[in-house]
N, CA, C and O atoms as a GROMACS GRO file, in nm:
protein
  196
    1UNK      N    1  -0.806   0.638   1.321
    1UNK     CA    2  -0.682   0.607   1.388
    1UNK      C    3  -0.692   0.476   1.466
    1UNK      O    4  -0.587   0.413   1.470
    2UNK      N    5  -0.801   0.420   1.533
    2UNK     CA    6  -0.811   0.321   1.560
    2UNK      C    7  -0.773   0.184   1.490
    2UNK      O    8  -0.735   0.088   1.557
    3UNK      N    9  -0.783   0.178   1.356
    3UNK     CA   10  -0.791   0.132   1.254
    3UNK      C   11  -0.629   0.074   1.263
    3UNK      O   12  -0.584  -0.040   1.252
    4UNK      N   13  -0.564   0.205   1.288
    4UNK     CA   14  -0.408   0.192   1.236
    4UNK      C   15  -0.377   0.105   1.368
    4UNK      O   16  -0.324  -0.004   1.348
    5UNK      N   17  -0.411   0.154   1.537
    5UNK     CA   18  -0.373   0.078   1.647
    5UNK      C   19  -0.362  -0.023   1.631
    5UNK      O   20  -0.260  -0.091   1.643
    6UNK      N   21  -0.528  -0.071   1.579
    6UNK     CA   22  -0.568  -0.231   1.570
    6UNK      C   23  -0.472  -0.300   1.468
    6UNK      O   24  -0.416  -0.406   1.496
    7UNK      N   25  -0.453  -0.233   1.342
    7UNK     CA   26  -0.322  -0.320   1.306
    7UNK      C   27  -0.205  -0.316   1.344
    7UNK      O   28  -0.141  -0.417   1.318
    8UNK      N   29  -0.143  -0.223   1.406
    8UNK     CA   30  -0.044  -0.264   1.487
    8UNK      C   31  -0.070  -0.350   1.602
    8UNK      O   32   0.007  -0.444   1.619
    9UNK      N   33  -0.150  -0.337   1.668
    9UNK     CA   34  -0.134  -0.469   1.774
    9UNK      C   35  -0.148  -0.609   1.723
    9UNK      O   36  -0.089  -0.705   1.771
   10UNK      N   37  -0.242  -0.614   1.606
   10UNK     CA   38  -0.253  -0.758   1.535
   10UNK      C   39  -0.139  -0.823   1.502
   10UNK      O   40  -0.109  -0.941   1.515
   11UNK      N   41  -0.055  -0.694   1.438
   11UNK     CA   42   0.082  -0.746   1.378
   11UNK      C   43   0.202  -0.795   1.535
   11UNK      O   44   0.238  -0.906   1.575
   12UNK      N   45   0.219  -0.724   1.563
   12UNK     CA   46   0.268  -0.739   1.725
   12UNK      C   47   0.245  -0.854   1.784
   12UNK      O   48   0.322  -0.940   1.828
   13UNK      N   49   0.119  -0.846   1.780
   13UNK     CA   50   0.073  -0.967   1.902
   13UNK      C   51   0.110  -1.104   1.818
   13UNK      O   52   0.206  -1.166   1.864
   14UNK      N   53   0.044  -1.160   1.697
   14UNK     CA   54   0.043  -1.249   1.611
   14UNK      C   55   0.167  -1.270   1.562
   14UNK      O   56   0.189  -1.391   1.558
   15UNK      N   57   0.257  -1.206   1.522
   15UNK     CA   58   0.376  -1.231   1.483
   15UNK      C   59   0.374  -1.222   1.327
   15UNK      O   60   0.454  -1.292   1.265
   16UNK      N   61   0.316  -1.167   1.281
   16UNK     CA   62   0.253  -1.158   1.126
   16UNK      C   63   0.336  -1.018   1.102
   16UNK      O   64   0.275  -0.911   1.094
   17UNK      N   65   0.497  -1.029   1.089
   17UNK     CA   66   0.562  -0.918   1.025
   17UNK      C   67   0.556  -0.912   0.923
   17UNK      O   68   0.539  -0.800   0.874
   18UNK      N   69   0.566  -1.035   0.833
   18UNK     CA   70   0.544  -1.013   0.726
   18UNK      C   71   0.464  -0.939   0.600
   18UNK      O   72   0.483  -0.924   0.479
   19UNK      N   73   0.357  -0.901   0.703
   19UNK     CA   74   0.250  -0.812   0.651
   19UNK      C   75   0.322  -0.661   0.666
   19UNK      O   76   0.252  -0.582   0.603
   20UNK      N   77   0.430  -0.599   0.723
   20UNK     CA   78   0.469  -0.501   0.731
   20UNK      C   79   0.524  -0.457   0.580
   20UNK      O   80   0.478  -0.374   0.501
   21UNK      N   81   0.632  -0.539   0.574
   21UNK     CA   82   0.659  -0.467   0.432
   21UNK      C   83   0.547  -0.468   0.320
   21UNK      O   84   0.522  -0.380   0.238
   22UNK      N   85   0.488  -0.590   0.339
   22UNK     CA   86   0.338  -0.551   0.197
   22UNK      C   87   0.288  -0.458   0.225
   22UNK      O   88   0.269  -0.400   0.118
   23UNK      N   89   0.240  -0.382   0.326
   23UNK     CA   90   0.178  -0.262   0.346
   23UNK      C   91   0.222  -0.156   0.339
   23UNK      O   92   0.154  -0.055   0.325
   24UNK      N   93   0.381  -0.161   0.349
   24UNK     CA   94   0.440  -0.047   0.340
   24UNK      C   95   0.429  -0.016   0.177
   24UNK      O   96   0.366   0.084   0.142
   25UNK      N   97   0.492  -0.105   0.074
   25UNK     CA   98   0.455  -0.117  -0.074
   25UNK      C   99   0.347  -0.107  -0.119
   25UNK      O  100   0.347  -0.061  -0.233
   26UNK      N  101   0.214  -0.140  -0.063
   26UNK     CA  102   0.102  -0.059  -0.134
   26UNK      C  103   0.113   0.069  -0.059
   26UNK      O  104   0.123   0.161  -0.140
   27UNK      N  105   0.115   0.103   0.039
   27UNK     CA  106   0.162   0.259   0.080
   27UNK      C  107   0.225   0.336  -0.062
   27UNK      O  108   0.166   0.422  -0.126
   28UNK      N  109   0.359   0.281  -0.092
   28UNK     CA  110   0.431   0.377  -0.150
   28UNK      C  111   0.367   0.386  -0.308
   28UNK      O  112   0.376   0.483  -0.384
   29UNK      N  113   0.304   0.268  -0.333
   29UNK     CA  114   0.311   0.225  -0.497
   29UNK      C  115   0.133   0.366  -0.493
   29UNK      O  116   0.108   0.462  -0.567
   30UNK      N  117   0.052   0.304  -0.366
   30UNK     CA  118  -0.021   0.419  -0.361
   30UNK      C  119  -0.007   0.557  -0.354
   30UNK      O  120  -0.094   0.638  -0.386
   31UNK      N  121   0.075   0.576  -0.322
   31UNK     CA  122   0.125   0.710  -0.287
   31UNK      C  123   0.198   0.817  -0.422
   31UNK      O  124   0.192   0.938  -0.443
   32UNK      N  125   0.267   0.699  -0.496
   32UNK     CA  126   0.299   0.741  -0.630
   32UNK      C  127   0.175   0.724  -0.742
   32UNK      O  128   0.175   0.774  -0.854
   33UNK      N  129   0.082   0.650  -0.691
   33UNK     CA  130  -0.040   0.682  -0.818
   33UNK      C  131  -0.094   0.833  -0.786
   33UNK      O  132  -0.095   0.918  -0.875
   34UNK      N  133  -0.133   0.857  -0.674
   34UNK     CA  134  -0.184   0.970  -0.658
   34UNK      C  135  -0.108   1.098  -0.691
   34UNK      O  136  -0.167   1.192  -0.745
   35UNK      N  137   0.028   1.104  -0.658
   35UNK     CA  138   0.109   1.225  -0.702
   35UNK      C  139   0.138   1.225  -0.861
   35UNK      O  140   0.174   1.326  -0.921
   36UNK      N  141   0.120   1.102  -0.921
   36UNK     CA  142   0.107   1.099  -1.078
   36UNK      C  143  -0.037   1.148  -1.146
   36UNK      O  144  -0.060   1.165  -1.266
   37UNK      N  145  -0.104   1.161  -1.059
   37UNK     CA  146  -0.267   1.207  -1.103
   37UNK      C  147  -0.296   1.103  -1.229
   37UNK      O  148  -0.381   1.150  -1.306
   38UNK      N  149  -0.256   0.993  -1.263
   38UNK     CA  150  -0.283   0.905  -1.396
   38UNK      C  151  -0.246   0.979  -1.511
   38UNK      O  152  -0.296   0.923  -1.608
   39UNK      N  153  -0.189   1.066  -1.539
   39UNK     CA  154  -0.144   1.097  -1.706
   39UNK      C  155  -0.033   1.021  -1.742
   39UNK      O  156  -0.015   0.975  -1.855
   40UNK      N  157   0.051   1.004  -1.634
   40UNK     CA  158   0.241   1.011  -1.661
   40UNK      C  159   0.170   0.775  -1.638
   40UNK      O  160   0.232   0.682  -1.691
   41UNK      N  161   0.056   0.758  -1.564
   41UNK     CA  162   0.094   0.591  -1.522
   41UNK      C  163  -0.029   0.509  -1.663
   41UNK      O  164  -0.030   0.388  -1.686
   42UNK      N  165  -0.101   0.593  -1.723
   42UNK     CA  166  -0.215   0.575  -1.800
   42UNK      C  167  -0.142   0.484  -1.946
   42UNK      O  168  -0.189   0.387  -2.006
   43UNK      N  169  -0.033   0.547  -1.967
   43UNK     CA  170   0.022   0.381  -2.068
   43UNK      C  171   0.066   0.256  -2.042
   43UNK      O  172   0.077   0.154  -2.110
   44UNK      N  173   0.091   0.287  -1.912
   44UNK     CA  174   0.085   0.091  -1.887
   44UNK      C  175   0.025   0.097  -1.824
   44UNK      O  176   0.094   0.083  -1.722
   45UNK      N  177  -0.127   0.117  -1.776
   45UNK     CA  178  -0.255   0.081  -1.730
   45UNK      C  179  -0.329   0.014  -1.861
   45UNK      O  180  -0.407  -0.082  -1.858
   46UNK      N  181  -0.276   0.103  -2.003
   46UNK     CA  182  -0.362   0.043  -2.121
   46UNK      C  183  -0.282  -0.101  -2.165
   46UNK      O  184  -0.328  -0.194  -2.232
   47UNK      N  185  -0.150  -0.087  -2.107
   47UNK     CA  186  -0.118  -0.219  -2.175
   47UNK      C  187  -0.130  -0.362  -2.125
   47UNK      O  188  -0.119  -0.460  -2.198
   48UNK      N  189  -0.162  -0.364  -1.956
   48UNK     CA  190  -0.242  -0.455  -1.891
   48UNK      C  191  -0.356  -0.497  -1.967
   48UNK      O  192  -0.394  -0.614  -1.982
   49UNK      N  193  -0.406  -0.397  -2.012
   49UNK     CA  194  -0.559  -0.467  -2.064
   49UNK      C  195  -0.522  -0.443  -2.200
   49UNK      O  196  -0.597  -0.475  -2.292
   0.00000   0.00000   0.00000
């Protein structure tokens, strides 16, 4: 939890909002790999490569 403080005050103090929404989007994009367990995201993982 410290972890999370320290980036909130970084963002706060510095003025670096912009880092809010990128974090929120790997949040969510993370959040939907894991509830997909990779079966349903595993065909366009193969078509990247």
């Amino acid at each position: 939890m410290t972890f999370l403080a320290e980036l909130k005050d970084y963002i706060t103090s510095r003025g670096k909002w912009w880092l809010a929404p990128v974090l929120l989007l790997l949040l969510v994009i993370g959040g939907l790999l894991v509830l997909a367990q990779g079966s349903a995201v595993a065909p366009f993982i193969y078509t990247i490569f």
